[in-house]
C-alpha positions in Angstrom: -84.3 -225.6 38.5 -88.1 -225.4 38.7 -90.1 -226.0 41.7 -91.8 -229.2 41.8 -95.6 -228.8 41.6 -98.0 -229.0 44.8 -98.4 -233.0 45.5 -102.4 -231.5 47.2 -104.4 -230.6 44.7 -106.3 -227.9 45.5 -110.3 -227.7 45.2 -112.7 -224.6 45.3 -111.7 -221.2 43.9 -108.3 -219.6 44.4 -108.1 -216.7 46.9 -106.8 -214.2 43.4 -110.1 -215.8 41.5 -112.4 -214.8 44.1 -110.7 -211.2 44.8 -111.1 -210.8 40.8 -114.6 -211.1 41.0 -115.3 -209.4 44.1 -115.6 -206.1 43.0 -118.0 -207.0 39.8 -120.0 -208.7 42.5 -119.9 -206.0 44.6 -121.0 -203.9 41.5 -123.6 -206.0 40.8 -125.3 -205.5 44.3 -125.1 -202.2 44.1 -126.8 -201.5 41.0 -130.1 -203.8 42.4 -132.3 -200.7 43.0 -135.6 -200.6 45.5 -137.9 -201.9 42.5 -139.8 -204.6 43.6 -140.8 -205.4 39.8 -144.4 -204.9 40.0 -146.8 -201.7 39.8 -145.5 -198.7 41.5 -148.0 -197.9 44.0 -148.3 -201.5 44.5 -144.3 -202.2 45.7 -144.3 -199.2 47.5 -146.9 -199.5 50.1 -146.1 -203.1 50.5 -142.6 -201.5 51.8 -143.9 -198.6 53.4 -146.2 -201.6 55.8 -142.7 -203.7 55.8 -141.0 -200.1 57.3 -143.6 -199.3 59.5 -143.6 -203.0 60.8 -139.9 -203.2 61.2 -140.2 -199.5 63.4 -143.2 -200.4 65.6 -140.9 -203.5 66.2 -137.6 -201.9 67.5 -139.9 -199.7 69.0 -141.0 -202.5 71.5 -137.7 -203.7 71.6 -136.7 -200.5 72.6 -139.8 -200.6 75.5 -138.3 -204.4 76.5 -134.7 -202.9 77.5 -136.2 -199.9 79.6 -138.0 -201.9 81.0 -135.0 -204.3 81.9 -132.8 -201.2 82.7 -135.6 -199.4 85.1 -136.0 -203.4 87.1 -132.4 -204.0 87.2 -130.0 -201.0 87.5 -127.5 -202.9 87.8 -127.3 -204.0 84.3 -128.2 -200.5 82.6 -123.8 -200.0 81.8 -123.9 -203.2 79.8 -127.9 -202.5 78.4 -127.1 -199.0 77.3 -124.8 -199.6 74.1 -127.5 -201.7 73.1 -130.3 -199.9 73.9 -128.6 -197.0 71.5 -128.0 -199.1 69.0 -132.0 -200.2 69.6 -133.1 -196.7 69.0 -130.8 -196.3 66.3 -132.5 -199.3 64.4 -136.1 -197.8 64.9 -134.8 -194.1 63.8 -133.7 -196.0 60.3 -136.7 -197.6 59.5 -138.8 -193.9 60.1 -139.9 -194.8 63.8 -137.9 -193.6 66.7 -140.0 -191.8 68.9 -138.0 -192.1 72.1 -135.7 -188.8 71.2 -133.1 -189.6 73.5 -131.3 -192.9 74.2 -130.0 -192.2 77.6 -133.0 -190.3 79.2 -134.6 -192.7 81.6 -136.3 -195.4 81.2 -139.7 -193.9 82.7 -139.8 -191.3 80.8 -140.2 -193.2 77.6 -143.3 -193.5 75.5 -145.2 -196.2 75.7 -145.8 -197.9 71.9 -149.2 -199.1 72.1 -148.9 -200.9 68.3 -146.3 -203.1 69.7 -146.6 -206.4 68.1 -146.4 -207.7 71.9 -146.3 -205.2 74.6 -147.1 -207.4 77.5 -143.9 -208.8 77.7 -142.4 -205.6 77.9 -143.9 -205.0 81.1 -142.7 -208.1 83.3 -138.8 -208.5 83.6 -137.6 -211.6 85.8 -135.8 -211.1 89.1 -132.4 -212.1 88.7 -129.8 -210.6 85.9 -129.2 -213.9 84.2 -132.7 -214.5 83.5 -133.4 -210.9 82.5 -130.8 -211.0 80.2 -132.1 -213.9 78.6 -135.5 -212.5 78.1 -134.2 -210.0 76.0 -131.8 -212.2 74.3 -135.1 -214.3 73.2 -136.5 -210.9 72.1 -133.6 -210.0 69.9 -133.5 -213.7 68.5 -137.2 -213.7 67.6 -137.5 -210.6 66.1 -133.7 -210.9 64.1 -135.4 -214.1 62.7 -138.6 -212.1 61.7 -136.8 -209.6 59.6 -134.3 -212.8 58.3 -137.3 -214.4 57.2 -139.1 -211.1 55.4 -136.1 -210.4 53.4 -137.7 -212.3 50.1 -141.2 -209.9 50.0 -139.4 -206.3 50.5 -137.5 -204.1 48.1 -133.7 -203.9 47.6 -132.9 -201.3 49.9 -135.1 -202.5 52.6 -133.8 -205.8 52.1 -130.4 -204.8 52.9 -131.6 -202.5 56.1 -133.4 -205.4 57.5 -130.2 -208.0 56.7 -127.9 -205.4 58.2 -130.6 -204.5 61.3 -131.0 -208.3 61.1 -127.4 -209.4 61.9 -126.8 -206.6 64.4 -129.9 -208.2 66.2 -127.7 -211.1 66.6 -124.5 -209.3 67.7 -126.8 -208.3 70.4 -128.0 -212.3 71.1 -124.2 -213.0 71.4 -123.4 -210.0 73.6 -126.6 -210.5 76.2 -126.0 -214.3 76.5 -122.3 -215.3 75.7 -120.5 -212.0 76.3 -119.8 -211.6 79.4 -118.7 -207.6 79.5 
């Protein structure tokens, strides 16, 4: 006896359709390279500035939290994951010149091509709103690179996306996650 069909007809594609094409698409990713399409020299230093920008960036981001962690101690268990992940982030786009992520937060370098260093240097009084000063910072600058993904090359694209997204992880985790 056969089985009688569905009586809900289903719309949108079928979980087997989509796992078919996965992989092509997957493939198809893959192969976009860092060509921007236009002169060599030209692409290239317009990525290079993108880089740089996208460094001198987590670099103050990176000035923000150790800044937070030297005002409020108290918060430094939950900061420092982030802070790591901070440095991390400015290491990949060629910046990183804070060496180690858990040295203190004086002994850090100051970044004086911040693209806004005097926000670095006053952190509110209680933890709540400390924490959401540097959840605003993540936000803003997660929003800059989202928005800069159309006028930088392939790979770049996809280390900003990535850089991007974990910049949100970090929203979530400094204003919702209570850890």
């Amino acid at each position: 006896m056969p089985f009688p069909s569905s009586p809900r007809a289903r719309s949108g594609p079928r979980r087997r359709s989509l796992l078919a094409v996965a992989p092509a698409a997957l493939a198809l990713t893959g192969c976009t390279g860092g060509d921007s399409g236009g002169p060599a020299g030209e692409g290239s230093s317009a990525a290079d500035r993108a880089r740089a920008r996208a460094a001198r960036d987590s670099e103050g981001l990176l000035e923000r939290y150790d800044a937070v962690i030297a005002a409020r101690p108290g918060l430094a268990g939950r900061l420092r994951p982030l802070r790591e992940e901070v440095v991390r982030h400015a290491r990949a786009f060629g910046g990183g010149r804070n060496p180690s992520p858990s040295a203190s937060p004086s002994a850090s370098p100051s970044v004086t091509s911040s693209a806004s260093p005097a926000p670095s240097a006053t952190v509110p009084g209680n933890d709540k709103d400390a924490l959401a000063g540097l959840a605003a910072a993540e936000r803003e600058l997660a929003d800059r690179r989202a928005k800069a993904l159309g006028g930088v090359p392939g790979e770049l694209a996809r280390l900003l996306a990535s850089v991007a997204a974990a910049g949100a992880a970090h929203v979530y985790l400094l204003t919702e996650g209570d850890a």
